[in-house]
C-alpha positions as CSV (number, residue, x, y, z in Angstrom):
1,X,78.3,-48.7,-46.0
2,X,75.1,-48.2,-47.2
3,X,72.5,-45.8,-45.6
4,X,70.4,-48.0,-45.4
5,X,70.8,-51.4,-43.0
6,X,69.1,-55.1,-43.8
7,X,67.1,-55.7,-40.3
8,X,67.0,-58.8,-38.8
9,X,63.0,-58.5,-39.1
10,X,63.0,-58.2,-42.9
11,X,64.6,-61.5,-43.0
12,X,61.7,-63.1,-41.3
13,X,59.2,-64.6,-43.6
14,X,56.0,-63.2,-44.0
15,X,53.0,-65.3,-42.7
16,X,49.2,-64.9,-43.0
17,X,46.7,-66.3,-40.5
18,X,43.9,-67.6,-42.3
19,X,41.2,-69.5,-39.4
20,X,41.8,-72.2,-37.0
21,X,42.6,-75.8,-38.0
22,X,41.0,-78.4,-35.9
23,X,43.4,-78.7,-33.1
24,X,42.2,-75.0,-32.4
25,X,45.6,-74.0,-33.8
26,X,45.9,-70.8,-36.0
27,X,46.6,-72.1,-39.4
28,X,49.7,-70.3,-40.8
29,X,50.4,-69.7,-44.7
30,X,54.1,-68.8,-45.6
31,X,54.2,-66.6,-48.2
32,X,58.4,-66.6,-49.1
33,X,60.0,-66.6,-52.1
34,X,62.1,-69.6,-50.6
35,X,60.4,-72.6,-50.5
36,X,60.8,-74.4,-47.4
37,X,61.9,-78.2,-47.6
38,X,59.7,-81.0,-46.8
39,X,61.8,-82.3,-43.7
40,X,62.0,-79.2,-42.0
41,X,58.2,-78.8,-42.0
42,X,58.4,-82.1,-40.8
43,X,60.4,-81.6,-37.8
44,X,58.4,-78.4,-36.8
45,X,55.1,-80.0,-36.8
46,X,56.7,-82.8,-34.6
47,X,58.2,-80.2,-32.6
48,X,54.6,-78.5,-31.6
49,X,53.2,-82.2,-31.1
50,X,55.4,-83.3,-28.7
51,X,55.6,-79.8,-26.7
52,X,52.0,-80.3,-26.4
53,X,52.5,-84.0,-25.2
54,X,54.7,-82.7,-23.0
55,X,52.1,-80.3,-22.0
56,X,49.7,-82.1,-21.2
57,X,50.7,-84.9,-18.7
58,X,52.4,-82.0,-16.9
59,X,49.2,-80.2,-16.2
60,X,47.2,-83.0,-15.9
61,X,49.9,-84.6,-13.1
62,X,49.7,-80.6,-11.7
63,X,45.7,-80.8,-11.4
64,X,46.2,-84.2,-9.6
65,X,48.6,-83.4,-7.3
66,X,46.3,-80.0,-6.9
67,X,42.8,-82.6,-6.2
68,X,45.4,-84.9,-3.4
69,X,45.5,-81.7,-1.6
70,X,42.5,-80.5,-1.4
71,X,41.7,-83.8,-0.1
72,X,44.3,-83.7,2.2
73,X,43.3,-80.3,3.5
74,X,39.0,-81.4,3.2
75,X,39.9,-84.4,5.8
76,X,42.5,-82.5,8.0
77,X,39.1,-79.8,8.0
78,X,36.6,-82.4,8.8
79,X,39.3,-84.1,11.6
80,X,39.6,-80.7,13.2
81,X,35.7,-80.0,13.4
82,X,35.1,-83.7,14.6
83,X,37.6,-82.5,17.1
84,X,35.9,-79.5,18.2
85,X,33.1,-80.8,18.2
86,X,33.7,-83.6,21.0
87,X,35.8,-81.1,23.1
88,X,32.6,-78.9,22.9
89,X,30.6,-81.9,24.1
90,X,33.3,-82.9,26.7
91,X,33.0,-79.2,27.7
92,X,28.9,-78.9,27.8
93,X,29.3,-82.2,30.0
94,X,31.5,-80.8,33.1
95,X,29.4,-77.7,32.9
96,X,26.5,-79.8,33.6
97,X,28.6,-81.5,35.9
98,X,29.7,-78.5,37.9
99,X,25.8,-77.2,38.0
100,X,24.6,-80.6,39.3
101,X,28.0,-80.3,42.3
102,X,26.8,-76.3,43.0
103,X,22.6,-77.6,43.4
104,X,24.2,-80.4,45.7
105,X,26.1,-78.0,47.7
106,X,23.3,-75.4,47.7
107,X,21.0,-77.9,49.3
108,X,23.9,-79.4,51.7
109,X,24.5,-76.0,52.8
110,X,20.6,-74.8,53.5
111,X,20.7,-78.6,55.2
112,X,24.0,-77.0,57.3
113,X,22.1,-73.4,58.0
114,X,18.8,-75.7,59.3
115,X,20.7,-78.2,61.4
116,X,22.6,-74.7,62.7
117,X,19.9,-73.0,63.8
118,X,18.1,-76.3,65.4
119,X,21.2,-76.4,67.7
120,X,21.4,-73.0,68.5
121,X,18.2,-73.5,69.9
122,X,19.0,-76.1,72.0
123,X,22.2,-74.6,73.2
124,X,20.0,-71.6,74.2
125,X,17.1,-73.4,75.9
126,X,19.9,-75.8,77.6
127,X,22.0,-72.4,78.9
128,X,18.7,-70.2,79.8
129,X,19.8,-67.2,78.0
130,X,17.8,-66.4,75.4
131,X,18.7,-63.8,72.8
132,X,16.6,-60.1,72.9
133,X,14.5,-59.2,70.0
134,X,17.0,-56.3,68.8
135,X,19.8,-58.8,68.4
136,X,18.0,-61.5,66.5
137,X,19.5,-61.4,63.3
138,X,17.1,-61.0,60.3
139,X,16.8,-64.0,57.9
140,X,15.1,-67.0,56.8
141,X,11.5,-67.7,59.0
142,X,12.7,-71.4,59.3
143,X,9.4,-72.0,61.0
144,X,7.6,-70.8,58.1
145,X,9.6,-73.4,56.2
146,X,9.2,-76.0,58.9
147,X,5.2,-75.6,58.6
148,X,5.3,-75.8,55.2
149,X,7.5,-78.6,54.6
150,X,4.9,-80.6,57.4
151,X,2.7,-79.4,55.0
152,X,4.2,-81.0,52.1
153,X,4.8,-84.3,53.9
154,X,1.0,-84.5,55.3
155,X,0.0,-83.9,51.9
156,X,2.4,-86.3,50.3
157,X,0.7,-88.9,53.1
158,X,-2.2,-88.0,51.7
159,X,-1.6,-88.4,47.9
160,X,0.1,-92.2,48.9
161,X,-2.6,-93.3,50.3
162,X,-5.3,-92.0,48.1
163,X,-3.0,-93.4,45.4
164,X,-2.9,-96.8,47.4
165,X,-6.6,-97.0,47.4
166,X,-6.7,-95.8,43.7
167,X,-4.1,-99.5,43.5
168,X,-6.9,-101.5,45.3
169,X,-9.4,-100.5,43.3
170,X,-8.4,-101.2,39.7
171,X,-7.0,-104.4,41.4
172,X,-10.4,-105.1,42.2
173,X,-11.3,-104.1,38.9
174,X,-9.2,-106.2,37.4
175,X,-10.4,-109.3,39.2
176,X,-14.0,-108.8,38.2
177,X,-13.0,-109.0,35.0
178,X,-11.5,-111.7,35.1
179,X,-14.2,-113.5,36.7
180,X,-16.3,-112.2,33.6
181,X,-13.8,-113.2,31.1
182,X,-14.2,-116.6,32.7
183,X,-17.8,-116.4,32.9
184,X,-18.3,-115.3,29.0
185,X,-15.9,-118.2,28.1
186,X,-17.9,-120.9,30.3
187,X,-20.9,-119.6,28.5
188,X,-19.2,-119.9,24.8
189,X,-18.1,-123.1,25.5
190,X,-21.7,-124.2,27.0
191,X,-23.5,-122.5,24.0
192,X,-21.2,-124.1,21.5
193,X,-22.3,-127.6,23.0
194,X,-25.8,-126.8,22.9
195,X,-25.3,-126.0,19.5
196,X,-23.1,-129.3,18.8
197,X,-25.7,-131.6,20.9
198,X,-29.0,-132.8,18.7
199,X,-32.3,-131.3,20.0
200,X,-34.2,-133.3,22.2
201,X,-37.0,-135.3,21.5
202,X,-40.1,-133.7,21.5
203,X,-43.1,-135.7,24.0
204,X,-46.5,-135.4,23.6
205,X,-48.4,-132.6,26.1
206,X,-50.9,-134.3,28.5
207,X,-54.5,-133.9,27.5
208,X,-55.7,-132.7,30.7
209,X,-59.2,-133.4,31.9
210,X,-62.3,-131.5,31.1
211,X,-63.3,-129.6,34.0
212,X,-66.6,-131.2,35.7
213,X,-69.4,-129.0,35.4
214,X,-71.9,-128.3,37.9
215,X,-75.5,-129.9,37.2
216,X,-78.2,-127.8,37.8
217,X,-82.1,-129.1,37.8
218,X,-83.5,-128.0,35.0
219,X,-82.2,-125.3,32.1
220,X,-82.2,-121.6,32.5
221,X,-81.8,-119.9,29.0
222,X,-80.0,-116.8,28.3
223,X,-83.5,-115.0,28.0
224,X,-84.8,-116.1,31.3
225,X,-81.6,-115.2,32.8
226,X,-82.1,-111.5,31.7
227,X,-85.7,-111.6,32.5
228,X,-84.7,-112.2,36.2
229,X,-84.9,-110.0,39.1
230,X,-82.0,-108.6,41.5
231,X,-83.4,-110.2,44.5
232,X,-84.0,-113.9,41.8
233,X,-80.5,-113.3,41.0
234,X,-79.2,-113.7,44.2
235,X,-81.3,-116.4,45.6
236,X,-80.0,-118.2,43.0
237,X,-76.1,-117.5,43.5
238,X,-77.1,-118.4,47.5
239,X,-78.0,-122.0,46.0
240,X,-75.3,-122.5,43.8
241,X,-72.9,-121.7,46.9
242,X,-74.7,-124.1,49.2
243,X,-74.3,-126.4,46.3
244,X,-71.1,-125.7,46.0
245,X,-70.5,-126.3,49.8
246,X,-71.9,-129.0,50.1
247,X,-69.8,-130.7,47.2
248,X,-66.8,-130.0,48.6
249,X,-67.6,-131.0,52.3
């Protein structure tokens, strides 16, 4: 043998890359002393085009089947929060629930501790024996809180009645004016049929008579009345009222 040994390599033909075609393929030139036949080049461009049909509906069926997932696991998400979010209301509600049942029982039990102490009161005025100072347990002044809560009705009374009278008055209110709605609309409608109506015709005033004058003997002129005396003056007015008298008599 030979020292030197044909590799399965230098059998290989040698290729050059020269760009990209337009399938973004690397375009491959063959440079071989044996010419390759026409079929074979053929069958190994149909080769590459149907592995890359194959390709493709593969990945594109992968990315669907990826997309129904995500769905699958956006609404299984959004059922789970809906979820939490009505046990979370469900859960606010019975806390409100249970603080509405402890303010009822807080009140029924101050209730309890007032009715208590109203009948150990009674039992100890009925039995005589009155407890001493020293063993008086320390507590609530329930007779402070009795005072007060006369308080609160007397002024709740109060605030009823002033809100009564408060009633009365804007009823009354309300009734005058009503009665001066009515009154305005009786005095539209009257004005609108004085302004419907024709005016009325128009008579002729009454010549009244000429007041009589009195006659005096004689004519006095304005010059001869200034040329007269005080004490002519009023002789003169003393005739003209016996004058006058005696008219009217």
């Amino acid at each position: 043998m030979s020292s030197y040994s044909k590799h399965t390599e230098d059998s290989l033909p040698k290729v050059i890359i020269c760009g990209m075609t337009e399938n973004n393929m690397p375009k491959l030139i063959v440079c071989d002393e044996k010419k390759l036949q026409d079929d074979k080049v053929c069958t190994a461009q149909c080769s590459q085009k149907s592995s890359r049909e194959d390709v493709a509906p593969n990945l594109s069926q992968r990315l669907v089947n990826m997309q129904k997932q995500l769905v699958a696991g956006n609404a299984g998400l959004t059922g789970m929060s809906r979820k939490l979010e009505c046990d979370l209301l469900q859960k606010n509600r019975t806390i409100e629930n249970l603080q509405k049942q402890l303010c009822q029982l807080q009140c029924e039990m101050n209730n309890i501790s007032k009715q208590n102490a109203i009948l150990n009161e009674k039992i100890e005025q009925a039995t005589g024996h009155q407890k001493p100072d020293a063993q008086i347990p320390c507590g609530k002044n329930y007779a402070c809180l009795e005072s007060r809560l006369n308080e609160y009705t007397e002024n709740t009374k109060a605030l009823e009645k002033q809100l009564c009278e408060m009633e009365s008055h804007v009823e009354a209110m309300k009734s005058a004016l009503t009665t001066v709605q009515a009154e305005r609309a009786n005095l539209e409608k009257s004005k609108n049929i004085l302004m419907l109506c024709p005016p009325p015709m128009t008579c002729p005033r009454p010549v009244c008579p000429k007041p009589r004058h009195c006659s005096f003997k004689g004519s006095i002129s304005d010059q001869q009345l200034a040329n007269l005396d005080s004490g002519e003056t009023t002789t003169i007015f003393k005739k003209f009222s016996q004058i006058w008298s005696n008219k009217l008599w």
